[in-house]
C-alpha positions in Angstrom: -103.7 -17.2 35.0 -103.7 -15.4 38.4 -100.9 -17.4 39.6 -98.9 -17.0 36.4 -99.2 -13.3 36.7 -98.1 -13.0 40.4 -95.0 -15.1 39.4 -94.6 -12.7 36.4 -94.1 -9.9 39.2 -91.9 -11.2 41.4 -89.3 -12.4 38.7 -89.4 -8.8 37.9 -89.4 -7.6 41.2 -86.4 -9.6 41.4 -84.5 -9.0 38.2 -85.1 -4.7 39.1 -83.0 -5.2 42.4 -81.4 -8.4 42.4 -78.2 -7.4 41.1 -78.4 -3.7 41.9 -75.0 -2.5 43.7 -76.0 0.1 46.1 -74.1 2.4 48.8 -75.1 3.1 52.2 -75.3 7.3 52.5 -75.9 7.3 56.2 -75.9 5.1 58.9 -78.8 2.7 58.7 -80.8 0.3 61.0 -80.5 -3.2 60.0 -83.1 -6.1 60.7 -83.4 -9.4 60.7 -86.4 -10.1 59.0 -88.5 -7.7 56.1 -91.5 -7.0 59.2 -89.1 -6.7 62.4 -89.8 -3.1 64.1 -86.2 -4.1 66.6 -82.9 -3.2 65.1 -79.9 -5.9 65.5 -77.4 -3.9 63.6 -76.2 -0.7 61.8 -74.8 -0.6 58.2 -72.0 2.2 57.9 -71.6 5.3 55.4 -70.2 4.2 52.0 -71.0 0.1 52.9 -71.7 -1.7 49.6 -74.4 -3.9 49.2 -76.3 -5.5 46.9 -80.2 -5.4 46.6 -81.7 -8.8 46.7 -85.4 -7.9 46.9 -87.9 -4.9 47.8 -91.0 -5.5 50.3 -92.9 -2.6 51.2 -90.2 0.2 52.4 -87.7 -2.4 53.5 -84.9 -3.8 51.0 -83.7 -7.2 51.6 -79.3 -7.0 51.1 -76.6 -9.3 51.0 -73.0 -7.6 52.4 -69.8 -9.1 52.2 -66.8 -8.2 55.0 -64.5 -9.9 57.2 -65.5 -11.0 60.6 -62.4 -12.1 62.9 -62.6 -15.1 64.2 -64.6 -15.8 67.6 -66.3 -12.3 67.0 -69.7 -12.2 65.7 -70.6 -8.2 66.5 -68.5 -6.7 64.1 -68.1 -7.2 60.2 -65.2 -4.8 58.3 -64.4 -3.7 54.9 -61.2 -5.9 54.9 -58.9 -8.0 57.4 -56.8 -6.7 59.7 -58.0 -2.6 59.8 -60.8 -1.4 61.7 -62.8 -0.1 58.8 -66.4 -1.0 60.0 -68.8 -2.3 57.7 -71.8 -3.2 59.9 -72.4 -3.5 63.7 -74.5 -6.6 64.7 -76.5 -6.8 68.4 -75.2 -9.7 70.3 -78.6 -10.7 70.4 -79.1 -10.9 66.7 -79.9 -13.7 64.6 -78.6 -13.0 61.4 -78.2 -15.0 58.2 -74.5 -14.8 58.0 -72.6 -17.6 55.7 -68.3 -18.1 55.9 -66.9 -18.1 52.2 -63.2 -18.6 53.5 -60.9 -17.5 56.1 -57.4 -16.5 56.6 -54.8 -14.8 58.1 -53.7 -11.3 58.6 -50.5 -10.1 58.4 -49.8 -10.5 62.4 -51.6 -14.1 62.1 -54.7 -13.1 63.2 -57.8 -15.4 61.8 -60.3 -13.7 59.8 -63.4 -15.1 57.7 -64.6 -13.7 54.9 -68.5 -13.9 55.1 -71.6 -12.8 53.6 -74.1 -10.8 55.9 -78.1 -11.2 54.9 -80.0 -8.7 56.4 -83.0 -6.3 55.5 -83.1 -2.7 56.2 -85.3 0.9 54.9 -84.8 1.5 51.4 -84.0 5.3 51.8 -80.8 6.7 51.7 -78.9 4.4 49.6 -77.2 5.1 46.1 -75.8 3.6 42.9 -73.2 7.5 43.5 -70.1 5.7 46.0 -67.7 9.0 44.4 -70.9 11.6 45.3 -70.4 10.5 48.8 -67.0 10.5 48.7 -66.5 13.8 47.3 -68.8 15.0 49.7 -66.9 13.4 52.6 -63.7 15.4 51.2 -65.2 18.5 51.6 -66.3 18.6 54.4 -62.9 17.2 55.6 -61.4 19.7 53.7 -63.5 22.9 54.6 -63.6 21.9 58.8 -60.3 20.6 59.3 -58.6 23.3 58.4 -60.2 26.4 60.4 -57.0 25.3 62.7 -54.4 24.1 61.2 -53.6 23.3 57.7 -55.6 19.8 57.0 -53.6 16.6 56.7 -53.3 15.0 54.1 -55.7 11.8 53.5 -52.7 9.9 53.5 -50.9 10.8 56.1 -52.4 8.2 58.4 -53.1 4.7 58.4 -56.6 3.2 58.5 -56.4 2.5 62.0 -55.2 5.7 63.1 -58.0 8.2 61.4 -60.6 7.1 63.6 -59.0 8.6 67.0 -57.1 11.4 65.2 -60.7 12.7 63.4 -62.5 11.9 66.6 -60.1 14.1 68.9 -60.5 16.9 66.2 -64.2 16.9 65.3 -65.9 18.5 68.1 -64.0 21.9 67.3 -65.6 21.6 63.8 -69.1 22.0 62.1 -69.6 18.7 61.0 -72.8 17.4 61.8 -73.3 14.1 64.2 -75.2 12.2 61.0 -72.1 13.2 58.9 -68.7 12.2 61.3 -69.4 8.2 60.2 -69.4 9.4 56.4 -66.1 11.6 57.0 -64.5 8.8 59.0 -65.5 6.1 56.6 -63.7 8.1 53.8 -60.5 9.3 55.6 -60.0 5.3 56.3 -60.8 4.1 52.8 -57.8 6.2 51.2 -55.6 5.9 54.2 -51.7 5.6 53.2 -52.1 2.0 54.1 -55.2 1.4 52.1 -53.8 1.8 48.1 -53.5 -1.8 47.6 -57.1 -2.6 49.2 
């Protein structure tokens, strides 16, 4: 009976979070195991991922991204842009599977892969458009003290990183907040409607 009960629990433990689609509101630590106190990795602003299981205050996720090829440090929200999904520690030993692979438009090899990886379950939430919207604003009511602010699409995905970054010290955006800003100003990038 004491068995069958325990089992009870941790199908529902698993049917509560096993298919919940959540979105990363900060930048979080990642880990390789549910007890490991050493980070390997950071999970970006506004990275989707999908809750496996819950132990204790860690959650165990599952991320999908493109890695390219020969590079195991870096996993991004699609080939051929620098839109960063996670950062992974050379020394880390993640669980870390290839679905395919392909090329980019300049014929550069990517794989499509799906990350494994545990991490706090605080700030993350079912809201991607809250975080968005509050990424435009903040956009909109810093990066304009100057100059009139440009328009989302005015650059391309690769560009808005250096373009926000030379701008952002002469604004009040907090440290905690730049990844969230960046991650929106690359996801609606001119070159991003099709994505």
């Amino acid at each position: 009976m004491k068995k069958s009960i325990i089992f009870g629990v941790s199908l529902l433990s698993i049917s509560l979070y096993g298919s919940e689609i959540m979105y990363s509101s900060s930048v979080k630590n990642l880990f390789e195991t549910s007890d490991s106190t050493t980070r390997k990795g950071r999970l970006l602003p506004t990275s989707e991922v999908k809750i496996l299981e819950k132990k204790g205050n860690r959650v165990k996720i599952e991320m999908e991204g493109y890695m390219k090829s020969g590079v195991s440090t870096a996993i991004y929200f699609v080939k051929g842009k620098r839109i960063l999904v996670a950062g992974l520690s050379k020394s880390g030993n993640f669980d870390i599977k290839k679905i395919s692979s392909s090329k980019d438009e300049n014929a550069v090899e990517w794989e499509k892969v799906v990350l494994t990886a545990y991490t706090k379950n605080s700030n993350l939430t079912k809201d991607l458009d809250s975080l968005y919207s509050k990424a435009q604003e903040l956009f909109k009511n810093n990066c304009s003290i100057c100059h009139p602010a440009h328009p989302v699409n005015e650059f391309t995905a690769n560009q808005w990183p250096s373009m926000f970054k030379a701008m952002v010290n002469r604004t009040a955006i907090q440290k905690q907040d730049r990844y969230l800003v960046t991650q929106y100003l690359q996801k609606h990038a001119k070159d991003m409607k099709g994505e």
